[in-house]
C-alpha positions as CSV (number, residue, x, y, z in Angstrom):
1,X,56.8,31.7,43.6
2,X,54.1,33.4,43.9
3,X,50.5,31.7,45.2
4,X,47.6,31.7,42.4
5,X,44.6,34.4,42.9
6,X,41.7,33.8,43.4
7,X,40.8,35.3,40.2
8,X,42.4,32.2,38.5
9,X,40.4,29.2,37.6
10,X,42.9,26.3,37.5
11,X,42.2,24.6,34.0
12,X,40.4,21.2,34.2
13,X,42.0,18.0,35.1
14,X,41.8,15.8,31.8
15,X,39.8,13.1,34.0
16,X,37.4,15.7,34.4
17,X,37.1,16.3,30.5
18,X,36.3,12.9,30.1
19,X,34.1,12.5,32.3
20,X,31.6,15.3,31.5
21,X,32.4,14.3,27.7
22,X,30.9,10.7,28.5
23,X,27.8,12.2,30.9
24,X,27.1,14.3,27.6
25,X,27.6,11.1,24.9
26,X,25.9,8.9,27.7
27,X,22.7,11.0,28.2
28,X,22.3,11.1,24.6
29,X,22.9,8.1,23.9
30,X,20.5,6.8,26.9
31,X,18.0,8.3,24.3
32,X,19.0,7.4,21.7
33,X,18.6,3.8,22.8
34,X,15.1,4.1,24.0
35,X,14.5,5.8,21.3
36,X,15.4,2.3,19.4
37,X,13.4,0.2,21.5
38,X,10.5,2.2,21.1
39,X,11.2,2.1,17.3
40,X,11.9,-1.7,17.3
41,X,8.9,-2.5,19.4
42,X,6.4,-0.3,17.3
43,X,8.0,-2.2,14.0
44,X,7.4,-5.7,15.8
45,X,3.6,-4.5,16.5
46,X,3.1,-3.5,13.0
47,X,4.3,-6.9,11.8
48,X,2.4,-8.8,14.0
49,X,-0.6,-6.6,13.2
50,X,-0.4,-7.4,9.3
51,X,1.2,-10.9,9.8
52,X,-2.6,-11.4,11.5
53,X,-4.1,-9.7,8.9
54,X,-2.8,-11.8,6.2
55,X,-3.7,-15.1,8.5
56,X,-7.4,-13.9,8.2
57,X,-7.4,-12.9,4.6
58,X,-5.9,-16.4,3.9
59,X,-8.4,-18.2,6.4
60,X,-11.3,-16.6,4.8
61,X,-10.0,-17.3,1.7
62,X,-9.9,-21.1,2.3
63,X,-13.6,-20.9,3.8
64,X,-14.5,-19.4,0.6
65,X,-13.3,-22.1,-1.4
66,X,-14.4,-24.6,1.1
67,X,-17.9,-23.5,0.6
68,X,-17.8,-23.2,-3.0
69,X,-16.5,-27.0,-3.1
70,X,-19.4,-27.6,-1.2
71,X,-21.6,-26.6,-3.1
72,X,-20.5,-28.1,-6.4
73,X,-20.1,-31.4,-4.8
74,X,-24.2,-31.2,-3.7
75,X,-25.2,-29.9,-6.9
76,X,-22.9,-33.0,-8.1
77,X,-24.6,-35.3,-5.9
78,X,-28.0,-33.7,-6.5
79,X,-28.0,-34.3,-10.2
80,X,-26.2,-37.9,-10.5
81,X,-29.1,-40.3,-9.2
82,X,-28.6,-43.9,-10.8
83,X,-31.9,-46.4,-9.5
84,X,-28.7,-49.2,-9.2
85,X,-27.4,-46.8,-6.5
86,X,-30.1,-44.7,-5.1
87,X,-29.9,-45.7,-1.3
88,X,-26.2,-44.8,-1.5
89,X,-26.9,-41.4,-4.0
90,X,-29.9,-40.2,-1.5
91,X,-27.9,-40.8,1.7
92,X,-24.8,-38.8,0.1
93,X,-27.4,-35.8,-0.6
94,X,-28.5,-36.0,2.8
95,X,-25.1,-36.4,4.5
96,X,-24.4,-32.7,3.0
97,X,-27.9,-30.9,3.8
98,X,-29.3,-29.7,6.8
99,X,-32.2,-27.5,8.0
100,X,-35.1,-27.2,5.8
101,X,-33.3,-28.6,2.6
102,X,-32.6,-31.6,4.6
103,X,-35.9,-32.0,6.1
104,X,-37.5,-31.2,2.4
105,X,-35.3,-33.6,0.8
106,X,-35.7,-36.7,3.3
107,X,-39.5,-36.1,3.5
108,X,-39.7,-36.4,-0.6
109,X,-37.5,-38.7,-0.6
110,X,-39.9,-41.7,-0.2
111,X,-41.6,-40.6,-3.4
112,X,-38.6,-40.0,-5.1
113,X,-37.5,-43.1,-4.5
114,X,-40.7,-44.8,-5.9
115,X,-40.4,-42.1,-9.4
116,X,-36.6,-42.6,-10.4
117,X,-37.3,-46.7,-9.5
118,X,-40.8,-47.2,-11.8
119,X,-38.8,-45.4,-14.2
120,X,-35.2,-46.8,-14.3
121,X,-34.0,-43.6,-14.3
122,X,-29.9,-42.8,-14.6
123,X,-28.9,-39.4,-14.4
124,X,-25.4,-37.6,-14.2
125,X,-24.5,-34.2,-13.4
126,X,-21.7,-32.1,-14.6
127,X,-21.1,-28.7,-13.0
128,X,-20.7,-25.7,-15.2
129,X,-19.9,-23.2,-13.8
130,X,-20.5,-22.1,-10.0
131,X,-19.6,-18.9,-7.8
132,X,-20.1,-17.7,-4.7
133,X,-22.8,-14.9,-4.3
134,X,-21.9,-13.5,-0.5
135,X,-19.7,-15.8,2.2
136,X,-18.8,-14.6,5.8
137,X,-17.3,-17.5,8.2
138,X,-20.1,-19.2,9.1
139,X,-22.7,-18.9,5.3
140,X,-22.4,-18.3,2.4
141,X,-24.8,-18.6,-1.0
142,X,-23.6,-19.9,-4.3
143,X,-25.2,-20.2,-7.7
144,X,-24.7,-23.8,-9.5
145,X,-25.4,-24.4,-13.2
146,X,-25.6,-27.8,-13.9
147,X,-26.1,-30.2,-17.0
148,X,-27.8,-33.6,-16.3
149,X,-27.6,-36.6,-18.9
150,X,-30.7,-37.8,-17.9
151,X,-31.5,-42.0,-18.9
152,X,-34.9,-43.7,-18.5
153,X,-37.2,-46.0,-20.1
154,X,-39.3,-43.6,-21.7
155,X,-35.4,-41.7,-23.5
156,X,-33.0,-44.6,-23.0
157,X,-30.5,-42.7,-25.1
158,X,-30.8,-40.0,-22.6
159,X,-31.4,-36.4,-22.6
160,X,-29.5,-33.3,-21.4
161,X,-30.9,-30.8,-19.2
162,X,-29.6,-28.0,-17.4
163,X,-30.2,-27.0,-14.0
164,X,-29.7,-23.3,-12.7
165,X,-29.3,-24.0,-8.4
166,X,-28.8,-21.5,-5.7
167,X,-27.8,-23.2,-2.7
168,X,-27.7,-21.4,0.7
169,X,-25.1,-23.0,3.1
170,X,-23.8,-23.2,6.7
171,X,-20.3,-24.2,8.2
172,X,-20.7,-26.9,10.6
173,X,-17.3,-27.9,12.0
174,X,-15.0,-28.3,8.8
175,X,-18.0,-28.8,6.8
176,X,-19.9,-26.9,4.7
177,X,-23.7,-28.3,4.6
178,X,-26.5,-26.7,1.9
179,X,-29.9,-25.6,4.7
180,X,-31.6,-24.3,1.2
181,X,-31.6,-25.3,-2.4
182,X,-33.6,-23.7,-4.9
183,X,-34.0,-24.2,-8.6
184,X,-33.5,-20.6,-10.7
185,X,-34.4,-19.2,-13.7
């Protein structure tokens, strides 16, 4: 027998095959992995980015509807004045104004008092139609139209007027109150 040359490379030792087979698959598939994560984590950011999203669309939403309820209900309130009930129906204006609509409203209301009592008067309001003209979190400003069935000793049988209100508003807490009211065109 004669001894190998030098010249001759011994073929490689199947345990060597495999290993260099799993260093190649291994490496790749080290990457391939990461490459996952990375995939997995960016998908999880996006969801969470547009599950947020959707939270604040749907927030504002609600606040928009809170307002305009708001705002029908004072233009409800406003407009349905009975002299059985008028400590009750001014109070229940008041308890949704603030700012200068409440101070305006409470200052007049003396001599309001003393007009709707010297002349029995009844009146109830039916809202229309109402929409919001701008709203952000914390205002908003809505247009009111309302018709009033208005009793009193001079028309017992009553009369119907309509009203055309824009109210400004503020978010106190969970509340929406009305700061200004005025009467439009």
């Amino acid at each position: 027998m004669t001894a190998p040359s030098a010249d001759v490379v011994a073929p490689p030792a199947p345990a060597d095959e495999e290993r260099e087979g799993k260093a190649t698959v291994g490496g790749r598939g080290r990457w391939l992995l990461v490459a996952l994560a990375v995939l997995l984590a960016l998908l999880a950011l996006a969801m969470l980015v547009l599950g947020l999203r959707l939270r604040s669309a749907a927030a504002e939403q609600d606040a928009r509807e809170d307002a305009l309820r708001y705002a029908r209900q004072l233009a409800t309130n406003l407009t349905s004045i009975s002299v059985q009930d008028l400590d009750a129906d001014i109070e229940q204006v008041l308890d949704g104004a603030t700012g200068e609509f409440e101070q305006d409203f409470s200052a007049r209301s003396a001599s309001l008092r003393q007009v709707l009592t010297s002349n029995e008067v009844v009146s109830e309001g039916t809202v229309l139609e109402a929409a919001l003209v701008r709203a952000d979190d914390e205002t908003a400003t809505a247009l009111v139209v309302v018709d009033a069935t208005v009793r009193n000793k001079a028309n017992p049988q009553g009369g119907v007027t309509t009203y055309r209100m824009k109210l400004e508003l503020e978010r106190q807490g969970e509340r929406w109150l009305t700061s200004t009211l005025e009467f439009v065109g």
